[in-house]
C-alpha positions in Angstrom: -15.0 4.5 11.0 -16.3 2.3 14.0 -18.5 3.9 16.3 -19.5 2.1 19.8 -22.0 2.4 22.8 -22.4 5.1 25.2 -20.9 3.4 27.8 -17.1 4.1 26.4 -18.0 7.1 25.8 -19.0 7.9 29.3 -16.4 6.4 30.9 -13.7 8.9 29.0 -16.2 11.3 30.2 -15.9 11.0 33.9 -12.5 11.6 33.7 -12.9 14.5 31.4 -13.7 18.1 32.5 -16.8 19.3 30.9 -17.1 16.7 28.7 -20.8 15.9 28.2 -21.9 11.8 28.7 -24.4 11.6 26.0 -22.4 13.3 23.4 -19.2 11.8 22.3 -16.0 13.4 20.8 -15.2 13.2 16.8 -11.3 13.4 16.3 -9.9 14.7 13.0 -6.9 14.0 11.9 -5.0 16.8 9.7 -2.5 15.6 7.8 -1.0 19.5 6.7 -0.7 20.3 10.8 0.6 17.0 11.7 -2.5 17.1 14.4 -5.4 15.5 15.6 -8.5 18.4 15.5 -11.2 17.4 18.7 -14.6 18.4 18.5 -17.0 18.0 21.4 -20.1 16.7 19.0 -22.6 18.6 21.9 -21.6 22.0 20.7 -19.3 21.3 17.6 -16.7 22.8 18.9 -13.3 22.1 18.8 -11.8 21.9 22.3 -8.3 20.2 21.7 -5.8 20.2 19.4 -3.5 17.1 19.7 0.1 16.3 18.2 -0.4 13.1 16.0 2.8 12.5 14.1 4.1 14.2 10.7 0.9 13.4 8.6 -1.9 11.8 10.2 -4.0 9.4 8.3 -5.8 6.8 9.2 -7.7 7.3 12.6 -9.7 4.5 14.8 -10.6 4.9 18.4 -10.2 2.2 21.4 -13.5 0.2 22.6 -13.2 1.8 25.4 -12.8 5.2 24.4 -9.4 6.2 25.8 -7.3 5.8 22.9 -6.8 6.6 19.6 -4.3 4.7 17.0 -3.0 6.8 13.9 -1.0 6.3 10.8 1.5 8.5 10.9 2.3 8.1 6.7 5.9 9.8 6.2 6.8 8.1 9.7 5.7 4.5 8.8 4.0 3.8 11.9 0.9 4.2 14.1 0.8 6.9 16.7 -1.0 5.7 20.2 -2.3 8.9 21.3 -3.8 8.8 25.0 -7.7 10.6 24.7 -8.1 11.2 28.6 -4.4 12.8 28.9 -4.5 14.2 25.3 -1.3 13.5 23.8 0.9 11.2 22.4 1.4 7.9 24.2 3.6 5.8 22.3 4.1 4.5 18.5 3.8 1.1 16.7 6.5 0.2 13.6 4.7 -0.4 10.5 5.2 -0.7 6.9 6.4 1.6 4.2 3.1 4.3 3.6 0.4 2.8 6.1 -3.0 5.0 5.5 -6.4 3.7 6.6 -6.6 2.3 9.7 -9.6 -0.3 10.8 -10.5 -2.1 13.6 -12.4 -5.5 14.6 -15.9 -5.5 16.2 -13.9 -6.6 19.5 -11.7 -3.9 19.5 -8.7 -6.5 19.9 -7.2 -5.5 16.4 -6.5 -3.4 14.1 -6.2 -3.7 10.3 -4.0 -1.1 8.5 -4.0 -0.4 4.9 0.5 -0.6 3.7 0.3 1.0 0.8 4.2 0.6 -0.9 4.3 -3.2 0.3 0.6 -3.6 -0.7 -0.3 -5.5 2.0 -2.3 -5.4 5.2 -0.7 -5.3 8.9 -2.5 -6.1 11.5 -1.6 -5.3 15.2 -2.6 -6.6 18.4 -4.0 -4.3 20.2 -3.4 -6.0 24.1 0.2 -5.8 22.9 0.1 -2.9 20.8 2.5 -4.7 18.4 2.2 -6.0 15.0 1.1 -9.1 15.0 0.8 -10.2 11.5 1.2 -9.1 7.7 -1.3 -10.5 4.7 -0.4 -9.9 1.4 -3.3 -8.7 -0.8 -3.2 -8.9 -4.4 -5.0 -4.9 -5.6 -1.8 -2.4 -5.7 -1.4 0.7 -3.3 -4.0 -0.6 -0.7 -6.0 2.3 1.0 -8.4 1.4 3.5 -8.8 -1.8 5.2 -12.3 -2.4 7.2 -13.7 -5.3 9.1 -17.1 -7.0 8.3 -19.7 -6.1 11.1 -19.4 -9.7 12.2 -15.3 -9.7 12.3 -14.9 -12.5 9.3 -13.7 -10.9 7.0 -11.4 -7.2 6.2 -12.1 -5.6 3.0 -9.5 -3.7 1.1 -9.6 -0.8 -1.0 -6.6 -1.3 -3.7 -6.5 2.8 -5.7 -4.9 1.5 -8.4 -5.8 -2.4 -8.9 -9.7 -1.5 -9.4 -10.4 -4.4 -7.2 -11.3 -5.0 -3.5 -9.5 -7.5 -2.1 -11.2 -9.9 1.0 -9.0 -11.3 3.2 -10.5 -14.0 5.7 -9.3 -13.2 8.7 -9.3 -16.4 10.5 -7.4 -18.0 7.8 -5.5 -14.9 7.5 -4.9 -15.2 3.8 -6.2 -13.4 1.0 -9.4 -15.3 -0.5 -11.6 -13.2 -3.3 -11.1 -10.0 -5.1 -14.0 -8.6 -6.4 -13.3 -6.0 -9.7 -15.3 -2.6 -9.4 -14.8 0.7 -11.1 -11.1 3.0 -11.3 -9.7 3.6 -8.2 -12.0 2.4 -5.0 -11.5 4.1 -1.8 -14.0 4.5 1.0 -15.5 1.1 2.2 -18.4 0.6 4.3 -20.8 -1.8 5.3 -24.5 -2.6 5.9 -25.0 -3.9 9.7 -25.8 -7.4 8.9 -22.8 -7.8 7.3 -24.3 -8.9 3.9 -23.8 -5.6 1.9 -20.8 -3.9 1.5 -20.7 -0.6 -0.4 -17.3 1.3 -2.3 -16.8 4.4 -3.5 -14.7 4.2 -6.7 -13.2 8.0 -7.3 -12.4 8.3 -11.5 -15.3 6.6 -12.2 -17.8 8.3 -10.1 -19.4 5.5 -8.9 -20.7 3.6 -5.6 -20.7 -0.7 -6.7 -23.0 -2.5 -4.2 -21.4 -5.9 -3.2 -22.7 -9.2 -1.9 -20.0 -9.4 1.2 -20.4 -13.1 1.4 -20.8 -14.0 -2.2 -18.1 -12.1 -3.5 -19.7 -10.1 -6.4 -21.3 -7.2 -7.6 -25.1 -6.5 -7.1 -25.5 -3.2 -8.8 -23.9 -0.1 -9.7 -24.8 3.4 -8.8 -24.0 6.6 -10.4 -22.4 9.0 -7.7 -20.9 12.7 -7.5 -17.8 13.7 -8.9 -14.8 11.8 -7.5 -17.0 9.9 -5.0 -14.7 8.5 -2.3 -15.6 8.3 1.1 -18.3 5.7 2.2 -20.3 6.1 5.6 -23.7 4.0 5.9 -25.9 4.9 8.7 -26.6 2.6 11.9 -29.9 1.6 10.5 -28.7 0.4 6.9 -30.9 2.6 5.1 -28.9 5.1 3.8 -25.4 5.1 2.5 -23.6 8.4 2.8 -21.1 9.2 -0.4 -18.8 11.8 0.0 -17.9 13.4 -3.6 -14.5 15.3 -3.8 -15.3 17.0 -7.2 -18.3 18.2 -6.1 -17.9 19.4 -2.9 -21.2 17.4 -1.5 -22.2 14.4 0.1 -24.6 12.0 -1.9 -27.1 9.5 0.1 -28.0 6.5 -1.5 -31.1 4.6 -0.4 -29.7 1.4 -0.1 -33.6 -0.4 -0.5 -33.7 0.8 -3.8 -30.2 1.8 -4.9 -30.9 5.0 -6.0 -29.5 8.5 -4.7 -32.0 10.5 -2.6 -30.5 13.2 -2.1 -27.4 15.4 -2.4 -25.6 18.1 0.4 -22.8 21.4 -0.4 -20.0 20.9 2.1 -16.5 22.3 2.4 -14.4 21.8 -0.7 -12.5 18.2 -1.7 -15.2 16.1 1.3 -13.0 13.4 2.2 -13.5 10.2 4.9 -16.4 11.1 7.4 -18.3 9.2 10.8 -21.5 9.6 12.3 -22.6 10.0 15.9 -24.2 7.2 17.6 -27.3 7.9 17.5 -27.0 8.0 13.4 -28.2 11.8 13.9 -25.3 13.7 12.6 -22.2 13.3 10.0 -18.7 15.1 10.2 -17.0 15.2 6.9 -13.7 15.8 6.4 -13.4 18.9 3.9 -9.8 18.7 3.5 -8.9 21.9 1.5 -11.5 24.0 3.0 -10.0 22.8 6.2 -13.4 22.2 8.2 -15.2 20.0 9.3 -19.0 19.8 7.8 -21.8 18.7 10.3 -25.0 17.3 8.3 -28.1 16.7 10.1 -29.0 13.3 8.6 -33.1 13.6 9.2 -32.9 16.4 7.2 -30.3 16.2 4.7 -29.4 19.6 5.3 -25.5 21.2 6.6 -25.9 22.5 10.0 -22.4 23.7 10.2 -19.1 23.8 8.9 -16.1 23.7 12.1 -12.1 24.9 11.2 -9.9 22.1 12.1 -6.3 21.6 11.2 -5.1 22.1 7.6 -6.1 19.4 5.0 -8.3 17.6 7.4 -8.4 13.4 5.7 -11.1 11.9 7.7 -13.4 11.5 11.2 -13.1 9.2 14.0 -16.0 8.8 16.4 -16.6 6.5 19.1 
């Protein structure tokens, strides 16, 4: 999940009531109670529960901090839902079983992850229509993330063991790069040159060159490794395992794991605060929230959401 600058944030926060400038909000979406969980990140508490469609998925926040877009899976759409006002705002048509949701460095569009037409739909967000589809070859697509620098999206495909890059100026499809059984989480190292993916059956985070096209190394993770967060400072890559109810970090200087933190049961998609200080991970059948302190590697606290909790969006 994209995270932005303090000055979004604070916007939202001068029209919110006790909302706190220099701590943003972290909204989790709960696809079991068909809402979207918000937690004030100052005192990790949750002070808002919002209606988000049937099963919320996929969850990205606005630029500018006062909306939220949310795939709404059984619905096979995206749910606008208005962050100042705190509820639903409107709803954009999609394909058949949209789930992860991305969006570009400019905020101008999103990339969602269709997973039954295995493709990728991309919506304007100045219209908040669908602008555009791209086929991608890996099949049932599950996250769909933009490059740091905007060229290209990468997508997950569960059951093609591939990623699929799709240039986004061209708008076509133009490498897949095979990695291990059934990738999931994506992320990226600031620069844009690394890109690093959970795969969940074989336990494994594959390191990528994101402009070459290939693999650079393998690295043993927990069990059922599947989300991918990697800090601000492209030092450490945060692995959420769903088996093992922890979150691995891998030093990403020498490709090794450093550590390894308990959380909630079946840790899902997670984001971290600005300032790279703390991670919220989605622990979807405990139904918390887990806050890490990332200096120390150690769980500060874990914060009940909504029921099955899939994943953190923070801006």
């Amino acid at each position: 999940m994209l995270i932005r600058s303090f000055f979004s944030i604070c916007a939202v926060a001068v029209m919110v009531p006790g909302a706190v400038c220099a701590a943003p909000f972290a909204y989790v979406p709960n696809e079991g109670s068909s809402t979207l969980s918000v937690i004030d990140t100052a005192t990790d508490q949750v002070v808002a529960e919002i209606a988000s469609g049937k099963k919320p998925r996929g969850t990205v926040v606005s630029l500018d901090g006062r909306t939220a877009y949310v795939s709404d899976q059984p619905n096979n759409r995206l749910v606008m839902v208005d962050l100042v006002a705190r509820k639903q705002s409107g709803v954009i048509a999609l394909g058949e079983s949209p789930e992860g949701v991305g969006i570009s460095p400019d905020g101008r569009w999103l990339a969602v992850a269709v997973e039954e037409s295995n493709d990728v739909a991309f919506v304007n967000t100045r219209t908040n229509r669908k602008a555009f589809v791209v086929q991608v070859g890996g099949k049932n697509p599950e996250h769909a993330v933009f490059t740091p620098d905007g060229k290209y999206v990468f997508v997950s495909a569960e059951e093609g063991e591939a990623v699929n890059v799709i240039d986004f100026a061209a708008r076509k499809q133009v490498a897949q790069i095979p990695v291990g059984d059934r990738p999931r989480g994506l992320g990226f190292s600031p620069d844009s040159q690394r890109a690093y993916v959970a795969t969940e059956n074989s336990n494994e985070v594959y390191v990528l060159d994101a402009t070459a096209f290939k693999v650079l190394a393998k690295v043993k993770a927990g069990l059922r490794s599947n989300g991918i967060t990697v800090h601000p400072d492209g030092k450490r890559v945060f692995i959420s395992n769903g088996g093992d109810a922890s979150v691995s970090v891998l030093d990403t200087a020498s490709n090794t794991i450093v550590a390894t933190i308990p959380v909630g049961q079946r840790p899902w998609n997670m984001a971290l605060t600005p300032d790279g200080k703390k991670l919220y991970v989605a622990c979807g059948r405990s139904g918390v929230v887990s806050v890490i302190d990332t200096e120390s590697n150690l769980k500060l606290s874990d914060i009940a959401v909504g029921k099955l909790p899939w994943g953190v969006a923070i801006r």
